[in-house]
C-alpha positions in Angstrom: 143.7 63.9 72.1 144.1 66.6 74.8 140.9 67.6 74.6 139.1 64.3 74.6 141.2 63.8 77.7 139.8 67.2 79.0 136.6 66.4 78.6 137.1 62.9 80.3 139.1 64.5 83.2 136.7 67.3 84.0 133.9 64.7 84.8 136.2 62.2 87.5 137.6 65.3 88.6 133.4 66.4 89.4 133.3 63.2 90.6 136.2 63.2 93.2 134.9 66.5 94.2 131.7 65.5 94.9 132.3 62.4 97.2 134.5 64.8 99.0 131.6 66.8 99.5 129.5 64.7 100.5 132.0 63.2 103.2 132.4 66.7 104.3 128.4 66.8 104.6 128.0 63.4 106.3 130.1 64.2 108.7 128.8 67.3 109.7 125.1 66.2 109.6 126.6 63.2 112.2 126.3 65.6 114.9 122.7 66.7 114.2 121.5 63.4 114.0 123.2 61.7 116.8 122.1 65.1 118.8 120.1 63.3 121.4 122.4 60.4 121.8 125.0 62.5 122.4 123.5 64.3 125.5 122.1 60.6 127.1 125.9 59.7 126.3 127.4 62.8 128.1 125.2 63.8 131.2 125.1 67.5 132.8 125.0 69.1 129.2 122.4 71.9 128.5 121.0 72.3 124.7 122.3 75.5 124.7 125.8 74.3 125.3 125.1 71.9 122.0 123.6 74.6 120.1 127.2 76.7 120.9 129.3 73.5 119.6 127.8 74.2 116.1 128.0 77.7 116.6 131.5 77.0 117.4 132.1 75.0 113.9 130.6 77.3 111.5 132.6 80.4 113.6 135.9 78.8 112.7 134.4 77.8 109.2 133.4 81.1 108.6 136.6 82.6 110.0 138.9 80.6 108.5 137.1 80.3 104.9 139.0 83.3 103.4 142.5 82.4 103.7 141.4 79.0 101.9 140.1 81.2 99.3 142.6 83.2 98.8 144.9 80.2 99.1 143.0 78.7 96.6 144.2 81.3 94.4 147.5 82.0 95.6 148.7 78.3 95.6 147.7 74.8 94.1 143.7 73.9 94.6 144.1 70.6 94.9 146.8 70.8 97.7 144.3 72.9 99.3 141.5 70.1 98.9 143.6 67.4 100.5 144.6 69.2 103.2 141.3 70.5 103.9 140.1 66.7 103.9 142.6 64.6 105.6 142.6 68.2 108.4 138.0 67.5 108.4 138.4 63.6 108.4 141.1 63.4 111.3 138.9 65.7 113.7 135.8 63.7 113.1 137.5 60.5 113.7 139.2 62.0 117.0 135.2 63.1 117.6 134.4 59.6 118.5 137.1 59.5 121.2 135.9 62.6 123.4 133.8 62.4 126.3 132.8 65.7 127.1 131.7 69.4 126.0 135.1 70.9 125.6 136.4 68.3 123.9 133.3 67.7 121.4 133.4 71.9 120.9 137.3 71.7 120.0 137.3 68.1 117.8 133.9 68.6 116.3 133.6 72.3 116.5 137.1 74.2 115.4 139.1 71.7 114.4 136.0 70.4 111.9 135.4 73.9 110.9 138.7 74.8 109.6 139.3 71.9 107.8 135.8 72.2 106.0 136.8 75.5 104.9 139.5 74.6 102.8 137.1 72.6 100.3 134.2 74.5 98.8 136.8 77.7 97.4 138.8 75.5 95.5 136.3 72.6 94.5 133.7 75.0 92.6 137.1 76.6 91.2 138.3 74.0 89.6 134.5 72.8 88.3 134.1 76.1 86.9 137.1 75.9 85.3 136.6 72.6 83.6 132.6 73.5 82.9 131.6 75.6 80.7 128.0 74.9 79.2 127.9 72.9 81.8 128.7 74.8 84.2 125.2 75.2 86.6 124.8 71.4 85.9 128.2 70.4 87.1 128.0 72.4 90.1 124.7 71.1 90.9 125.7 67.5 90.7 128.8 68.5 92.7 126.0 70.5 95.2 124.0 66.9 95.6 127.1 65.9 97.6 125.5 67.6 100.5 122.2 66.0 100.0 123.3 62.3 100.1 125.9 62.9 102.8 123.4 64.4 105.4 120.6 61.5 104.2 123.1 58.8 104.3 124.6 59.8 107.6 121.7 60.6 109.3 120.0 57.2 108.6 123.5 55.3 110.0 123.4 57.6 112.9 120.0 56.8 113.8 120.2 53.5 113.2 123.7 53.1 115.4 122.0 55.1 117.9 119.7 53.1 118.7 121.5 50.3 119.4 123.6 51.6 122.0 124.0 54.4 124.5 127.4 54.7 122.8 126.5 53.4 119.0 127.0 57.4 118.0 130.3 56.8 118.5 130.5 54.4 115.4 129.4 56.9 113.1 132.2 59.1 113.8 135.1 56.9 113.8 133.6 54.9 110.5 133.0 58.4 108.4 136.3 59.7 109.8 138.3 56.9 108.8 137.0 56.7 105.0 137.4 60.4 104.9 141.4 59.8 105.4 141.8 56.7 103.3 139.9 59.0 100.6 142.6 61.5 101.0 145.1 59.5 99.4 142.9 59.0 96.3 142.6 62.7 95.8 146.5 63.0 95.6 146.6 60.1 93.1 143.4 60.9 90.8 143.6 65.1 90.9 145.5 66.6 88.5 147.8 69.4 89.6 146.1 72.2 87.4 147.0 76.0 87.7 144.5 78.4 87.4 142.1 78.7 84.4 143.6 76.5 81.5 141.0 77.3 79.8 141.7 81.1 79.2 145.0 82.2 76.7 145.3 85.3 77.7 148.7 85.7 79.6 147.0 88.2 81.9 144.7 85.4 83.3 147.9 83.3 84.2 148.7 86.2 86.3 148.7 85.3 90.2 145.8 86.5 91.8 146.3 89.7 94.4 145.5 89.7 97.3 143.8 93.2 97.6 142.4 92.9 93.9 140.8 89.8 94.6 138.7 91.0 97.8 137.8 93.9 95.3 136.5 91.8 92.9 134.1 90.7 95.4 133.2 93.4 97.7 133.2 96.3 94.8 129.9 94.4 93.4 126.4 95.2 95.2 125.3 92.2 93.8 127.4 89.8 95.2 127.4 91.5 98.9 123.3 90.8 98.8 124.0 87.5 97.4 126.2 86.7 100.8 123.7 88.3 103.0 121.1 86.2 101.2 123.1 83.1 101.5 123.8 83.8 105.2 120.2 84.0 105.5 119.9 80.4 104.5 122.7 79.5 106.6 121.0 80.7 109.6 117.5 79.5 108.7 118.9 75.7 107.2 121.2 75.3 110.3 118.5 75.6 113.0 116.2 73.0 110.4 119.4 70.6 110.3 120.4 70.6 113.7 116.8 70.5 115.6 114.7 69.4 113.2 115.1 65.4 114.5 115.0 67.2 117.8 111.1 68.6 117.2 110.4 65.4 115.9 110.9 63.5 119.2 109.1 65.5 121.1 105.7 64.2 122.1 102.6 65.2 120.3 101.0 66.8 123.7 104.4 69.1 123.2 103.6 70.3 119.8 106.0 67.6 118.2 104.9 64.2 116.4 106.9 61.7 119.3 108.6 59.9 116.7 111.3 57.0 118.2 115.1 58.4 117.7 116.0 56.3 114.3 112.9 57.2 112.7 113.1 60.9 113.4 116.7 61.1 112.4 115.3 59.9 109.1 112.6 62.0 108.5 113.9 65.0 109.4 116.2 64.8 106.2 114.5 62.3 103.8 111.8 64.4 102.6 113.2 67.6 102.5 116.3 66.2 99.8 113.8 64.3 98.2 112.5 67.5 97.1 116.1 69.1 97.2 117.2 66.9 94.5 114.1 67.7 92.4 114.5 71.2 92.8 118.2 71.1 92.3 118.0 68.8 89.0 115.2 71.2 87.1 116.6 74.1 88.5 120.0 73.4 86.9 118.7 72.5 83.8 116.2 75.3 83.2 119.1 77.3 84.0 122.0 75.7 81.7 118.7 76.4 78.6 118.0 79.8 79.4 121.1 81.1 80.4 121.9 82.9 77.3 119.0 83.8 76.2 118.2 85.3 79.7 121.2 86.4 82.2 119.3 86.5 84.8 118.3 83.4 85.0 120.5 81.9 88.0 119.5 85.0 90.3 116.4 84.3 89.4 116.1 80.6 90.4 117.9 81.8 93.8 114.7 84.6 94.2 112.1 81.1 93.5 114.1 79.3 96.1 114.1 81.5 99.1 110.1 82.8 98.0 109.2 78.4 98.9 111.1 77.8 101.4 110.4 80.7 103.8 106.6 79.5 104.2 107.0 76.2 103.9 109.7 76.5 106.8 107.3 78.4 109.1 103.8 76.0 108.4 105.9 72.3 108.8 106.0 72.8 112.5 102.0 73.5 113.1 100.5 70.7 110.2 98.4 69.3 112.1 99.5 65.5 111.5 102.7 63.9 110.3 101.9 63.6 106.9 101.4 67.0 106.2 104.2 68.1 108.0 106.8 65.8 105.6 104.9 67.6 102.7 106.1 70.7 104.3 109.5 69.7 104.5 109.3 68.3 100.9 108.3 71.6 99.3 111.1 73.2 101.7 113.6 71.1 100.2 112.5 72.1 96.6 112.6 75.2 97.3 116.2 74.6 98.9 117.2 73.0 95.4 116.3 76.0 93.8 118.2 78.5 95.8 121.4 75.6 95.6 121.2 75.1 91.9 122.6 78.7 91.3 124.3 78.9 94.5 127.8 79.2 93.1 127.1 79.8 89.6 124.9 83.1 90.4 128.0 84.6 92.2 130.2 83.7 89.1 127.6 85.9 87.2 128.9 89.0 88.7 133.0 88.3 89.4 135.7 87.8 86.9 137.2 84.2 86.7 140.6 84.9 88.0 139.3 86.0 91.7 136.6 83.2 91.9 138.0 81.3 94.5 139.0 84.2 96.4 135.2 85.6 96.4 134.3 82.0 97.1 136.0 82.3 100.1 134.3 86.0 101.4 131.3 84.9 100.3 131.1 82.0 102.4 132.8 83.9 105.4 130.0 86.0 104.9 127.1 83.5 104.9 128.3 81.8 107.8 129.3 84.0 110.1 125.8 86.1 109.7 124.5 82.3 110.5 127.0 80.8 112.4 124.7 82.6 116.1 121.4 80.0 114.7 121.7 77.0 116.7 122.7 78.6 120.0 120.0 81.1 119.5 117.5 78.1 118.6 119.2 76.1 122.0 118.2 78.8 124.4 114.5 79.0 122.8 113.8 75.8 122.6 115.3 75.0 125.9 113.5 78.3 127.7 110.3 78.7 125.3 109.6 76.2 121.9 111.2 74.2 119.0 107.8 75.0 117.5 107.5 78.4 117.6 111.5 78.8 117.1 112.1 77.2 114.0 108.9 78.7 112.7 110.1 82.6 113.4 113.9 81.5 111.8 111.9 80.8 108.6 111.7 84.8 108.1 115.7 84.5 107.5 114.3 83.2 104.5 111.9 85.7 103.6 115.1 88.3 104.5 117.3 86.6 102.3 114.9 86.8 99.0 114.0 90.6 99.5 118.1 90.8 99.2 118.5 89.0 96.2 115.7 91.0 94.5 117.5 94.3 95.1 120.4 93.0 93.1 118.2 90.9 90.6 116.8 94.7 89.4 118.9 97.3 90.8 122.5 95.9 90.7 123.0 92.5 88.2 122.8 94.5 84.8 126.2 96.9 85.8 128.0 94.4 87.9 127.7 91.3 85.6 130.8 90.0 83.9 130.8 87.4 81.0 133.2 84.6 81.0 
């Protein structure tokens, strides 16, 4: 009866994971797509100032992400999880009430930050720990979060947008207030599980140390390329995300396609997790087949990923109609799904269960604190030079992050893999 209940439990808890995700997604994609509304909103504001407000958030994400690791470890996951999304949900909601830079850098930008950081660490924890053969699946589904939160926020922020000078507003206070009522169902539905249940061995119910646990991580090759490759995405995705409906406004005698602000919000998302969530799905499930008949398989998918997206990046800007340009983005976003469908589950290839959350949590410092400089490098060049030719140069991150994960693909992965 314990196990049937197992196996019942570990897809709500999936399930209550991955709406918090997405909330955690919508509201960070908010900003993106509310962009341009902001600025008309608050006057004498440069878009290098905007780009340095989401530098600003994934600083303090990156910062902050591995003490919520480690805490993840050290302390009750699911504690960490509600904290982490009442901390996100209150900051975006007090978003909506500022009406200037400083106050849209601290609500929006640190405060957002470090209460994102508390989630990922624990959440793919405790999926891991429930999933099994199903792991990549699980985290996939659980990785689709961030798709529909950025597609779903982006058309409501367009949409509000455009209906006031202030309609942005709207988007923050509704997505901030059913990120704190949604707190409360995480402390009612979320079981208070210690660490891996699923292995006997009294060693494994051993707390996690502190300096063993960064070990775990940073004594493997393979997963220090994996962070740089995943900090290449970071930078290469953030500059997409955050100026992508930018480009799109601009008029066509500019080099963009002049598309109204609703319409551009829309685009700029829609068709790249179109092909996200194709890439994602197959991906997963290729993966979940062949994973033990070949081991490599998840650092393989993340090698396929990067090796799409990095052209398709660099030729959406210069199609020479619109068309084109959102079959760009679409085989960017598969590409995207790819690289995300083994995101998680290729680290856990090559660190040992007990530390998971801990590596979660230098792994992500990692990523996004190489990409956290994107958007304020992207503001200054498209402010002093091009959108155009700025997001297409930022699509080598890309290119960077797959020769990374190649080196540990055939150098590193057969020594540092663990099983379990």
């Amino acid at each position: 009866m314990e196990e049937k209940s197992d196996r019942n439990y570990k897809w709500l808890l999936l399930g209550l994971l991955a709406f918090t995700y997405f909330l955690m997604h919508a509201t960070r994609q908010i900003f993106n797509a509310s962009l341009p509304d902001i600025k008309a909103s608050l006057p004498g504001t440069s878009d290098a100032q905007w780009g340095f407000t989401r530098t600003a958030f994934l600083f303090a994400y990156g910062l902050a992400v591995p003490l919520a690791g480690i805490a993840a470890d050290m302390l009750r996951r699911k504690w960490v999880v509600v904290v982490g999304a009442f901390m996100f949900s209150a900051s975006v909601l007090g978003t909506g009430f500022v009406d200037g830079f400083v106050g849209m850098l601290v609500m929006y930008g640190l405060m957002n930050g470090i209460g994102q950081c508390m989630i990922p660490a624990s959440s793919s924890s405790l999926i891991a720990q429930y999933h099994h053969e199903t792991r990549s699946t699980a985290l996939s589904i659980y990785q689709t979060g961030l798709y529909f939160g950025i597609i779903v926020s982006s058309v409501l922020a367009g949409f509000l947008g455009g209906h006031s000078q202030e309609g942005w507003r709207w988007a923050f206070w509704g997505f901030g207030a059913i990120g704190v009522a949604w707190t409360f169902i995480l402390c009612f539905f979320m079981r208070d599980t210690p660490p891996l249940m699923q292995n006997h061995r009294a060693a494994e119910f051993e707390r996690a140390n502190f300096k063993d646990a960064c070990l775990a991580m940073v004594s493997k090759p393979t997963a220090l390329l994996l962070t740089f490759a995943f900090g290449m995405l970071v930078f290469g995705s953030n500059c997409f995300r955050t100026f992508m409906p930018l480009f799109l406004r601009i008029p066509a005698t500019e080099g963009g396609f002049g598309l109204e602000g609703g319409s551009a919000a829309f685009h700029a998302v829609f068709w790249f997790y179109v092909g996200s969530f194709i890439g994602i799905g197959s991906g997963a499930r290729l993966s979940d087949r062949l994973a033990h008949r070949f081991p490599a398989i998840r650092i393989n998918m993340l090698i396929l990923g990067l090796a799409i997206s990095a052209p398709a990046m660099a030729a959406m800007v210069y199609m020479p109609n619109f068309p084109l340009c959102c079959f760009m983005m679409f085989l960017f976003g598969i590409g995207g799904g790819f690289f995300d469908c083994s995101l998680y589950s290729g680290l856990f290839e090559v660190v040992a269960p007990r530390y998971r959350a801990a590596a979660m949590g230098v792994y992500l410092c990692g990523a996004f604190l190489i990409g956290c400089p994107a958007t304020a490098v992207l503001g200054y060049v498209g402010q002093h030079f091009s959108y155009q030719h700025g997001i297409a140069i930022f699509a080598g991150t890309y290119a960077l992050g797959a020769v990374a994960v190649l080196l540990a693909r055939f150098i590193f992965f057969r020594r540092d893999r663990v099983v379990g």
